[in-house]
C-alpha positions in Angstrom: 30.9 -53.8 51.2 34.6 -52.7 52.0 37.1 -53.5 49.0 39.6 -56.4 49.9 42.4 -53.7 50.1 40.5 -52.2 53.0 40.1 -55.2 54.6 43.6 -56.8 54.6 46.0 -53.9 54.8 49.4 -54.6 53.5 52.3 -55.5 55.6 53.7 -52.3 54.4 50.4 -50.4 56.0 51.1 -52.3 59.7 54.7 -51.6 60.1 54.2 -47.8 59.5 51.3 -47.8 61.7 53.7 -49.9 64.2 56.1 -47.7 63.8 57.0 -45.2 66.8 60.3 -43.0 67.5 61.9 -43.0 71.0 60.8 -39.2 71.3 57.4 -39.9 69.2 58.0 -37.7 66.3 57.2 -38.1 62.7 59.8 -40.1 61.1 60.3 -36.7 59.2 60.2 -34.3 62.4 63.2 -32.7 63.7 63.7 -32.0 67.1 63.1 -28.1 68.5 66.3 -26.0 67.4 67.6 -23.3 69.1 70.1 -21.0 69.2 71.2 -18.6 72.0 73.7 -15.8 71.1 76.5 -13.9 72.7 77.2 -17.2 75.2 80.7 -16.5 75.5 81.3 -12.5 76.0 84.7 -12.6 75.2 84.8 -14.0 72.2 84.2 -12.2 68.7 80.8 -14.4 67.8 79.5 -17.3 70.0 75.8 -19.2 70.1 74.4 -22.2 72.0 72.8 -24.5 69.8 70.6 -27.1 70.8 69.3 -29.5 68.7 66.5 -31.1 71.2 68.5 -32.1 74.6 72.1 -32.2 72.5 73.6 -28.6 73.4 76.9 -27.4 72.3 78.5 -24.1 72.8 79.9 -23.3 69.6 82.7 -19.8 69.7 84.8 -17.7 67.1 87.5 -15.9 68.0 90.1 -14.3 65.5 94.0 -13.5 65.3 95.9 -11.5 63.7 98.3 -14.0 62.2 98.3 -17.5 60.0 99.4 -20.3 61.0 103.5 -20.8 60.5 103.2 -23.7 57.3 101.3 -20.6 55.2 104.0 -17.8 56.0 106.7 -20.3 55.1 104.9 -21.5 52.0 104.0 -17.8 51.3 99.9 -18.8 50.8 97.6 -15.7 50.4 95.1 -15.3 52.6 93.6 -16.3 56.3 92.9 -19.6 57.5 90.1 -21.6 59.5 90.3 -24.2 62.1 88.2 -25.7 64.2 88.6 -27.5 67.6 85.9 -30.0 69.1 85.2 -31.2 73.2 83.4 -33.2 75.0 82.8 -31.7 78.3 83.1 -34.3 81.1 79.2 -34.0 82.3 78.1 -33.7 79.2 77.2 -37.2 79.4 75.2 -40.0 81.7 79.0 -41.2 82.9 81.8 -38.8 83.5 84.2 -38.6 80.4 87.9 -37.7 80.6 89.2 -34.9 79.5 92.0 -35.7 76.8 94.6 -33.9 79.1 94.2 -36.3 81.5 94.7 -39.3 79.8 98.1 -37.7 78.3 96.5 -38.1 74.5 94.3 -36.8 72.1 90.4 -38.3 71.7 90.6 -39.7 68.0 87.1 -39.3 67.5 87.3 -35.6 68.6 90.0 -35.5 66.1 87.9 -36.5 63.9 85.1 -34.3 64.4 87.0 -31.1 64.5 88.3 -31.8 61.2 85.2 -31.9 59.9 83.8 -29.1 61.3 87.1 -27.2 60.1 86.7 -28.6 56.2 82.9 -28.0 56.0 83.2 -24.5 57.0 86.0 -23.4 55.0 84.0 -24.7 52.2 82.0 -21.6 52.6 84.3 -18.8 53.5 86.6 -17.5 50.7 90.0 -17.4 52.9 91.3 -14.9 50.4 88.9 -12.7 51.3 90.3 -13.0 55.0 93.8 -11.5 55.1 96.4 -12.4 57.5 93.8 -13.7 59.9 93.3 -17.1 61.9 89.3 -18.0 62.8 89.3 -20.5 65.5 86.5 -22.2 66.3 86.0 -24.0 69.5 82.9 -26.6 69.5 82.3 -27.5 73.1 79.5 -30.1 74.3 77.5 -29.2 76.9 75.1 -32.1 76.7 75.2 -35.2 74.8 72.0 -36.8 73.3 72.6 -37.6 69.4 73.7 -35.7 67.2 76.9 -33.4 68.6 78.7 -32.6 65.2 75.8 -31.5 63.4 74.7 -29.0 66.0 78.4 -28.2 66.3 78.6 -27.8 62.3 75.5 -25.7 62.4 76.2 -23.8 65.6 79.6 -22.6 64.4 78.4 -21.2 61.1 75.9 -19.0 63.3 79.3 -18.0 65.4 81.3 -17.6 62.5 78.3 -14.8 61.1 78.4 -12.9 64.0 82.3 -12.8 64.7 82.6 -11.5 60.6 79.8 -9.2 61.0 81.5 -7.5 63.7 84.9 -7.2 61.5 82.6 -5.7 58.6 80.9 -3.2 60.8 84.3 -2.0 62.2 86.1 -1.6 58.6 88.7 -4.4 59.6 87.2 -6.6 56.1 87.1 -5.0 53.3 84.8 -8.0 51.6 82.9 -10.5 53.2 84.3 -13.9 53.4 80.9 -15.7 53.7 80.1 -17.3 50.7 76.7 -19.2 51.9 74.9 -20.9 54.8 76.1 -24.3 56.5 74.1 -27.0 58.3 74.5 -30.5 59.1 72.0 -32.8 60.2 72.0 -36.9 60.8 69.9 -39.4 59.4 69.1 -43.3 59.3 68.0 -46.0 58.9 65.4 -47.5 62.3 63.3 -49.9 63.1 63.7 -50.0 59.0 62.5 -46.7 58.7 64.3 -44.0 57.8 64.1 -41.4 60.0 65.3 -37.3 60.5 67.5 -35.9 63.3 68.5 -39.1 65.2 69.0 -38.4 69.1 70.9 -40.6 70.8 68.7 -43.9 71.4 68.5 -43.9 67.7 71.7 -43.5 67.1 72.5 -46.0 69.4 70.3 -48.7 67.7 70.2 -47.6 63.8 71.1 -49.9 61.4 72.5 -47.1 58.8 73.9 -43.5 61.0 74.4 -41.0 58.3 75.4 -37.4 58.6 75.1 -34.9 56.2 76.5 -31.5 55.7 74.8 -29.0 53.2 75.4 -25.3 51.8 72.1 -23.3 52.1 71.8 -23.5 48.6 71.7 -26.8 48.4 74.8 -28.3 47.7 76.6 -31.2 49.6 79.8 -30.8 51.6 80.0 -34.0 53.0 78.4 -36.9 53.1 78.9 -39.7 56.2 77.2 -42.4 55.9 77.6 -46.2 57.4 75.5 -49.0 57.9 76.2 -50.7 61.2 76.8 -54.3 60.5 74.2 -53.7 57.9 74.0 -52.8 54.6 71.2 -50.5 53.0 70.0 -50.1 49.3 70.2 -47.2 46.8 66.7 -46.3 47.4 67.4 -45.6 51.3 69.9 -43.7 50.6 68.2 -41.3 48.5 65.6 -41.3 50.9 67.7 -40.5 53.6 69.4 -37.6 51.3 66.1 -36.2 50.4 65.1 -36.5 55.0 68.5 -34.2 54.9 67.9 -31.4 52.4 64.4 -31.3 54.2 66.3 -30.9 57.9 69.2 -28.3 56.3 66.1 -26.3 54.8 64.6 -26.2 58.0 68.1 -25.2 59.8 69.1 -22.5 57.3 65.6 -21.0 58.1 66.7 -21.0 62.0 69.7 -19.7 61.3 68.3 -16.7 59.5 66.1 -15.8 62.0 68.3 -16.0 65.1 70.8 -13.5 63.2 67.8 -11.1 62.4 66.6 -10.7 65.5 
């Protein structure tokens, strides 16, 4: 005779077995990562990064001068900023470039200063003399999850481009202090769940996104419930969904440069 467990599964037990993803992964799966180098031949280090259908050309390209505030302030070192577009068919509906409409995006305003604050929290801009490293995050195609790819992308560009100043004596040290990767998390279908794309995104209840050294330490931390709140215990769950997903990146990352 079956135990009464067996025959009245909890509610718990139904909803995960109700449970499906858009995209039918695990709620732990990421989507397939990729990375294509050398995508842009004229700049120093470039890579397309695709996180599932999301692909974003991510490029480095250096100068040989700081910006004007650090030569009039007299502040040592080289400096690191990044730059972030939507492409106008990079989504279902054509999107305007900024140019046209006379202004600048504030969300891409937003993003590129994130991308330009979590990398610089892993190059040592002392070791990085008299030098500007730009880094231009454009998206190719929009499904969920642009500014982590962009984030994780870049750091793969910003490898090569130093690589190639090592290799040709222009660095004496290298700058690099550790990986970067960003991924996104939430809360669906109250379920927290790895690697949203975009019809997750679109109906979370909690959109986080999290940016991580390679050795495990946070850079940032995003996170929002969307007219919702979300406990303590989601949150750790959705922190411990990200160090799985940065793991997993960091990994990529190292093989795309090895090979």
């Amino acid at each position: 005779m079956k135990s009464e467990s067996l025959q009245n599964p909890s509610l718990a037990d139904q909803l995960n077995e109700a449970f499906t993803r858009p995209s039918g992964r695990e709620f732990d799966q990421m989507r397939e990562v990729t990375f294509k180098k050398d995508i842009a031949p004229h700049a120093n280090g470039s890579v397309l990064c695709s996180f599932g259908n999301t692909q974003v050309i991510c490029a480095a390209m250096i100068e040989d001068r700081v910006p004007g505030w650090m030569r009039q302030q007299k502040v040592e070192g080289g400096w690191l900023t990044a730059e972030y577009n939507m492409l106008p068919y990079s989504t279902l509906s054509r999107k305007d470039r900024p140019s046209s409409k006379g202004k600048q995006d504030g969300r891409n305003i937003e993003i590129q200063r994130l991308i330009g604050r979590s990398l610089r929290a892993v190059v040592d801009l002392k070791k990085f003399p008299d030098k500007t490293l730009w880094i231009d995050c454009d998206v190719l195609r929009a499904d969920g999850g642009t500014r982590t790819a962009s984030i994780t992308g870049a750091w793969v560009a910003i490898r090569i481009a130093i690589n190639e100043l090592l290799q040709r004596g222009k660095l004496e040290e290298d700058p690099i202090i550790d990986h970067l990767a960003a991924i996104s998390v939430g809360v669906y279908k109250d379920t927290c769940v790895l690697d949203l794309d975009y019809p997750e995104d679109r109906d979370a209840s909690v959109d986080a996104n999290i940016v991580m050294t390679g050795n495990g330490q946070f850079v940032e931390v995003q996170s929002t419930g969307e007219e919702a709140t979300y406990s303590k215990t989601q949150l750790d769950e959705m922190l411990d969904l990200a160090g799985k997903g940065i793991t997993e990146l960091v990994s990529a990352q190292k093989v795309v440069l090895s090979s």
